[in-house]
LOBA-380150 format. One record per residue (C-alpha): residue number from 1; y, x, z; residue in one letter. Coordinates in steps of 0.2 Angstrom, whole numbers, plus 5000, padded with zeros to 4 digits. Each point is the difference from the previous one (the first is absolute). Layout:
<site NUM <Y X Z> a>
...
***
This chain:
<site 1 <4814 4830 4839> x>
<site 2 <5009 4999 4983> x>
<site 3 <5016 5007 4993> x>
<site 4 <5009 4984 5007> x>
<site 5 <4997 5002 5017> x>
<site 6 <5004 5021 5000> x>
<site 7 <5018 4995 4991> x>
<site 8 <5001 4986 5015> x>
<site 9 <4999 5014 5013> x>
<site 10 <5012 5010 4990> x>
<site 11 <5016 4988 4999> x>
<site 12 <4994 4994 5019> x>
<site 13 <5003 5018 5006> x>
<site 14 <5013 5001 4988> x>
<site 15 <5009 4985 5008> x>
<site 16 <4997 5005 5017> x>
<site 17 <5009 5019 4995> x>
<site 18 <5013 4991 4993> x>
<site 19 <5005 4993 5018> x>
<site 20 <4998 5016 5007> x>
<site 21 <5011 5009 4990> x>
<site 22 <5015 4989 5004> x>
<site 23 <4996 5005 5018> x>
<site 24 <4996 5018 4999> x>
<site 25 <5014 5004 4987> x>
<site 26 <5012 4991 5013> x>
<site 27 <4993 5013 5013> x>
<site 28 <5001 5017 4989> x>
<site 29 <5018 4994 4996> x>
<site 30 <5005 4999 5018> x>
<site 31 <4991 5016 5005> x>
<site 32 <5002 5012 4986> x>
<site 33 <5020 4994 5000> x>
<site 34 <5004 4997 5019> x>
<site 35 <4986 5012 5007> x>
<site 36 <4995 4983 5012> x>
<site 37 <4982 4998 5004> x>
<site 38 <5000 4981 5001> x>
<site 39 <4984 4994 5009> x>
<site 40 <5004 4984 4998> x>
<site 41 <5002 4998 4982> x>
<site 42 <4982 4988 4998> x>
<site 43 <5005 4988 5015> x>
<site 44 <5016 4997 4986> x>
<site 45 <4986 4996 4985> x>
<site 46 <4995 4989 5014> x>
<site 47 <5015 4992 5005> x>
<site 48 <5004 4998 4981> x>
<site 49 <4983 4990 4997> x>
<site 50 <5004 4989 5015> x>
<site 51 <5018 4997 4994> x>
<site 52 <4993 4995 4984> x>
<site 53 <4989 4987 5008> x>
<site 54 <5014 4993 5012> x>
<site 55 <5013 5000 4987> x>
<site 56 <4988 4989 4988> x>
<site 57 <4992 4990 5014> x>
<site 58 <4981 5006 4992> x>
<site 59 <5005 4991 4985> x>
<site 60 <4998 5008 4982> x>
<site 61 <5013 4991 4993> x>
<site 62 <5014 5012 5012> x>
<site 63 <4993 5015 4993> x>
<site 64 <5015 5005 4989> x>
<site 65 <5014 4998 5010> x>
<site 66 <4989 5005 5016> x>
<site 67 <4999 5017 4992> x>
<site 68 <5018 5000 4997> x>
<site 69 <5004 4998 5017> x>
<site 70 <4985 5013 5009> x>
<site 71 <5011 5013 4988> x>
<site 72 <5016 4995 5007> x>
<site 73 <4992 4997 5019> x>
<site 74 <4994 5017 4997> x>
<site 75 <5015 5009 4995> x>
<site 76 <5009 4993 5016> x>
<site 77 <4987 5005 5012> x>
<site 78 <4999 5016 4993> x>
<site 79 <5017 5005 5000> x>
<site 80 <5003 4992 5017> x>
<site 81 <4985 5011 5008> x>
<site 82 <5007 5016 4994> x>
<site 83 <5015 4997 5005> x>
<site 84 <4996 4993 5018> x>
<site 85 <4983 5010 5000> x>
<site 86 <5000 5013 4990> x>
<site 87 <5017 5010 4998> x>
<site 88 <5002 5006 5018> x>
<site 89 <4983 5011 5000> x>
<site 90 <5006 5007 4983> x>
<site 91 <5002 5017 5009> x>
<site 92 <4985 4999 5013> x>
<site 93 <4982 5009 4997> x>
<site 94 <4988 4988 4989> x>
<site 95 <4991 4994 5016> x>
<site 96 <5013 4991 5003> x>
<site 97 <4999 4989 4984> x>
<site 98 <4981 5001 5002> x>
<site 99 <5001 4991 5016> x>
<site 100 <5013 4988 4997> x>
<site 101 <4997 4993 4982> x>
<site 102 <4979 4998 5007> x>
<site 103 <5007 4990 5016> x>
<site 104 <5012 4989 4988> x>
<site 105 <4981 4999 4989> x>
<site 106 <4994 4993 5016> x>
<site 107 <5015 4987 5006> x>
<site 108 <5001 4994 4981> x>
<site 109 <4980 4997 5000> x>
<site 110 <5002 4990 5016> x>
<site 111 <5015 4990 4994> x>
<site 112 <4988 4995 4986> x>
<site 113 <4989 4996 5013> x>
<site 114 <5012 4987 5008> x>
<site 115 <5006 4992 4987> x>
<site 116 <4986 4999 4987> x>
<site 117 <4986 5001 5012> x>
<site 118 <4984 5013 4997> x>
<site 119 <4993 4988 4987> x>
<site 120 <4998 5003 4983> x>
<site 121 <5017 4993 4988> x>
<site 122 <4997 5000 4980> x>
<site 123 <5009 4993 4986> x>
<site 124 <4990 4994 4985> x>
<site 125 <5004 5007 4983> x>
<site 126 <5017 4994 4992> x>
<site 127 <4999 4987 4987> x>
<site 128 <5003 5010 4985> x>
<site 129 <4985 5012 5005> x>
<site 130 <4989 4984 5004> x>
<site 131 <4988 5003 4983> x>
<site 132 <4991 5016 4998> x>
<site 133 <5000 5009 4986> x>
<site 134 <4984 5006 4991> x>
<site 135 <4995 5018 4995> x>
<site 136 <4982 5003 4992> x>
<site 137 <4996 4983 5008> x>
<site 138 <5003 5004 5016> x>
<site 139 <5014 4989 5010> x>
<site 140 <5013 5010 5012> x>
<site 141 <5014 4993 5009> x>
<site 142 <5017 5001 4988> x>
<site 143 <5010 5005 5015> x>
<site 144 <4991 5017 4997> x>
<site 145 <5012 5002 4985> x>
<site 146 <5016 4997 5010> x>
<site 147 <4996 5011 5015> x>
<site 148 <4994 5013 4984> x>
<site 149 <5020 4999 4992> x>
<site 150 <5007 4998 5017> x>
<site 151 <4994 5019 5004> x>
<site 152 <5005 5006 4982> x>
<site 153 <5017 4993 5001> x>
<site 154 <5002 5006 5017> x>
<site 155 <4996 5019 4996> x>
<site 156 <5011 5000 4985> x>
<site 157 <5014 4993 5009> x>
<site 158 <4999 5013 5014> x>
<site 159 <4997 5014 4990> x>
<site 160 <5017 4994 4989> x>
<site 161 <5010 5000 5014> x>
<site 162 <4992 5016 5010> x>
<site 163 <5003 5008 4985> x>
<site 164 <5013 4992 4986> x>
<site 165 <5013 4995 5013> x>
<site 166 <5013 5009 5011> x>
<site 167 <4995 4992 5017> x>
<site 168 <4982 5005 4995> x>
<site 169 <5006 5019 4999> x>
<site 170 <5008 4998 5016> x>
<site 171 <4985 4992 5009> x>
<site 172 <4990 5014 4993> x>
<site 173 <5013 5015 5003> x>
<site 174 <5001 4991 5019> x>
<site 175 <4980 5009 5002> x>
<site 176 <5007 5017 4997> x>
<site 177 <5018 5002 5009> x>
<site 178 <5008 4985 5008> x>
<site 179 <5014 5012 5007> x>
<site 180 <5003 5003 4981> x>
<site 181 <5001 4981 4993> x>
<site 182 <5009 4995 5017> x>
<site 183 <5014 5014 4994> x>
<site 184 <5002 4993 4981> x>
<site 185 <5004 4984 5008> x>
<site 186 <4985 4991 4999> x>
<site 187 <4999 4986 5016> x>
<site 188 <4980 5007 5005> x>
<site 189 <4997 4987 5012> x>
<site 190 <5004 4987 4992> x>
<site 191 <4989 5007 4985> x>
<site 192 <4987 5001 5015> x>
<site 193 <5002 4982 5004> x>
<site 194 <4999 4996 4981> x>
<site 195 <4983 5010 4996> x>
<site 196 <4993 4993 5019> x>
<site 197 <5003 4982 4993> x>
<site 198 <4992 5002 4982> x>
<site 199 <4985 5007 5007> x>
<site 200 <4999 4987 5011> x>
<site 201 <5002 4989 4990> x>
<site 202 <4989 5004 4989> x>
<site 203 <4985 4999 5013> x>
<site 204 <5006 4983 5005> x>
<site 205 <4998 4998 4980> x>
<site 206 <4984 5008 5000> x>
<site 207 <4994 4989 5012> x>
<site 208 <5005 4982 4996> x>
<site 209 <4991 5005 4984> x>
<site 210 <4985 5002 5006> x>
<site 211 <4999 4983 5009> x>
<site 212 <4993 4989 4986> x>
<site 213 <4984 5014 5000> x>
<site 214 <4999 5004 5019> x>
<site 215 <5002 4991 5015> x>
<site 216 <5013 5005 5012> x>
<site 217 <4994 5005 5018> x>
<site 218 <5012 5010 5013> x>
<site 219 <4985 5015 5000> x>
<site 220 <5006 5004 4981> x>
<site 221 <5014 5013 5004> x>
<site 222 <4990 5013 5008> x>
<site 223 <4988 5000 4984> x>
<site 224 <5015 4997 4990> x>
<site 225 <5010 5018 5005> x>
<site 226 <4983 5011 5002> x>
<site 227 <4996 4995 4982> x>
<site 228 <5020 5002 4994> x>
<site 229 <5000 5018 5008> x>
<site 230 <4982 5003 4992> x>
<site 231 <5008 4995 4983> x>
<site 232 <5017 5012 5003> x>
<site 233 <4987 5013 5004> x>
<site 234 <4989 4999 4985> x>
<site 235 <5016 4996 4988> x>
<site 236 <5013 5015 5008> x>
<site 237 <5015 4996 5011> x>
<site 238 <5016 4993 4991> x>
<site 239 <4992 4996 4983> x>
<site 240 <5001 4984 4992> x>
<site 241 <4985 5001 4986> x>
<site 242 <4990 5011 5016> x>
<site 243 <5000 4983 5011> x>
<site 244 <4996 4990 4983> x>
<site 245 <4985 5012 4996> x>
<site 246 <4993 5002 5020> x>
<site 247 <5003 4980 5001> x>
<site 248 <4989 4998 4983> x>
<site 249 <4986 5013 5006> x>
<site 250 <4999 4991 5018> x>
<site 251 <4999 4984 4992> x>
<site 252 <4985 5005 4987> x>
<site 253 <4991 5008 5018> x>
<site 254 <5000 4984 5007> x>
<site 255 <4996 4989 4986> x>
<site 256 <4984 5011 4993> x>
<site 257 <4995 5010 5016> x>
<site 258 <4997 4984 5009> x>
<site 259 <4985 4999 4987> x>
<site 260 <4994 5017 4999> x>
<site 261 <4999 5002 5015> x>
<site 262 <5005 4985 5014> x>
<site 263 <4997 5011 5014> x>
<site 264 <5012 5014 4994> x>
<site 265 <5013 4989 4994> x>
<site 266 <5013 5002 5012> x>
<site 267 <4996 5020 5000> x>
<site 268 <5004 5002 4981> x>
<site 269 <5020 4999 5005> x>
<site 270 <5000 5013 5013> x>
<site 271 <4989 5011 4991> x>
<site 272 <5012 5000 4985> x>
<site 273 <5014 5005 5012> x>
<site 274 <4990 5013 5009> x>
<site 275 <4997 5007 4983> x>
<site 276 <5016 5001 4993> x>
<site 277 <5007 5006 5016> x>
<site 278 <4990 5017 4997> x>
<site 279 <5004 5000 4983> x>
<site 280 <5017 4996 4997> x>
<site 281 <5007 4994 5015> x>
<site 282 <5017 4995 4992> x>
<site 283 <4989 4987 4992> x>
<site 284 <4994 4998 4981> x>
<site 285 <5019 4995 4995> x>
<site 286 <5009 5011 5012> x>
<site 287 <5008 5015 4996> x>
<site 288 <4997 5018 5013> x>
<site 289 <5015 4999 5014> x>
<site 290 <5006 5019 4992> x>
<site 291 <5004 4991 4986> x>
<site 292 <5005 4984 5001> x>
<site 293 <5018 4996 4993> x>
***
């Protein structure tokens, strides 16, 4: 094996993290801000992969305004489930969210189910990542380099408005006193509903992405969420560069322990959790709960 093929496995896990933290940033978001353990948060990297392929008919040539539309489709959704779903159990113990967001997991899979079928749906590269590019003479697909600048872009825009904007304060004062912001004036639910639908849509986002390098099947959203908890885990709840580093660390596991050890490869990721739970348990990113602002 030369250096061509190790650098092929590195932007290949790379690409594949890249997907994943569009997904698991979109979780932390809702969690650390809203406290709302959403089990259903893969079947919506689903749902975005399917909307992708329906809204571009399988053809590579949609792609663009495909994606345009899975972001807005996702923005709707999301804000119509937490304010249908999601705001009346604001107040209730966590099983309650548990239980409903895993059965809404389950009615969106078999929705998928009946309009798409259990079959596999794909969508071949779009045209202007038809040609690969060349690095030490090895040949990898160009649409690595979009979905490489799509996760850049997307954690230097969050992180701008968490922290460089006054709705970003609020969203980050609403995890420590609600009571407080709700008496400055600040409409809290409709803040919720705001947060709910951007890290929906950003899993929706997340998902259409990954089309062009993985098929779509209905079982993806139960791996989906166990590996976007996995990554909020490993990264620390709440922290933008946290899901970008625990997406990037998944994304190598898989990429180069499927070769050092093909047996073990599905281990490595729960291992690294399990590790980093009895080491820092707020996650390599995270900050101690005593201290956090």
């Amino acid at each position: 094996m030369d250096l061509g093929f190790y650098l092929l496995q590195l932007l290949t896990g790379l690409a594949y993290a890249s997907t994943l933290f569009l997904l698991s940033v979109g979780l932390s978001l809702i969690f650390g801000a809203m406290g709302v353990v959403n089990f259903a948060h893969g079947s919506f990297y689903m749902l975005g992969a399917y909307l992708l392929f329906a809204f571009t008919r399988g053809q590579a040539e949609g792609f663009w305004g495909g994606l345009l539309l899975v972001l807005a489709a996702g923005l709707v959704l999301g804000a119509l489930v937490e304010w249908v779903l999601i705001r009346p159990i604001y107040r209730r113990p966590e099983e309650y969210q548990i239980l409903l967001t895993y059965a809404l997991l389950l009615i969106l899979e078999d929705l998928v189910r009946f309009f798409f079928g259990a079959g596999y749906r794909s969508l071949p590269f779009p045209s202007a990542f038809a040609s690969p590019v060349f690095l030490l003479g090895t040949p990898f697909p160009s649409y690595y380099l979009f979905l490489l600048g799509l996760a850049g872009v997307g954690a230097l825009v969050l992180w701008l408005f968490l922290y460089r904007t006054r709705v970003g304060t609020w969203v980050r004062a609403a995890t420590q006193d609600r009571e407080m912001l709700e008496a400055l004036g600040v409409n809290v639910p409709l803040l919720y509903t705001a947060v709910f639908a951007g890290g929906i849509a950003l899993a929706v986002l997340g998902g259409a992405a990954l089309l062009p390098l993985q098929a779509a099947t209905p079982g993806m959203a139960v791996d989906a969420v166990i590996q976007a908890f996995i990554v909020v885990v490993i990264g620390g709840l709440g922290n933008v560069w946290g899901a970008l580093l625990g997406a990037v660390l998944m994304g190598l596991l898989q990429a180069f322990g499927i070769l050092l050890a093909p047996e073990m490869a599905m281990v490595f990721p729960f291992a690294l959790m399990a590790l980093v739970l009895l080491l820092r348990p707020w996650g390599l990113l995270g900050r101690p709960p005593a201290v956090r602002t």
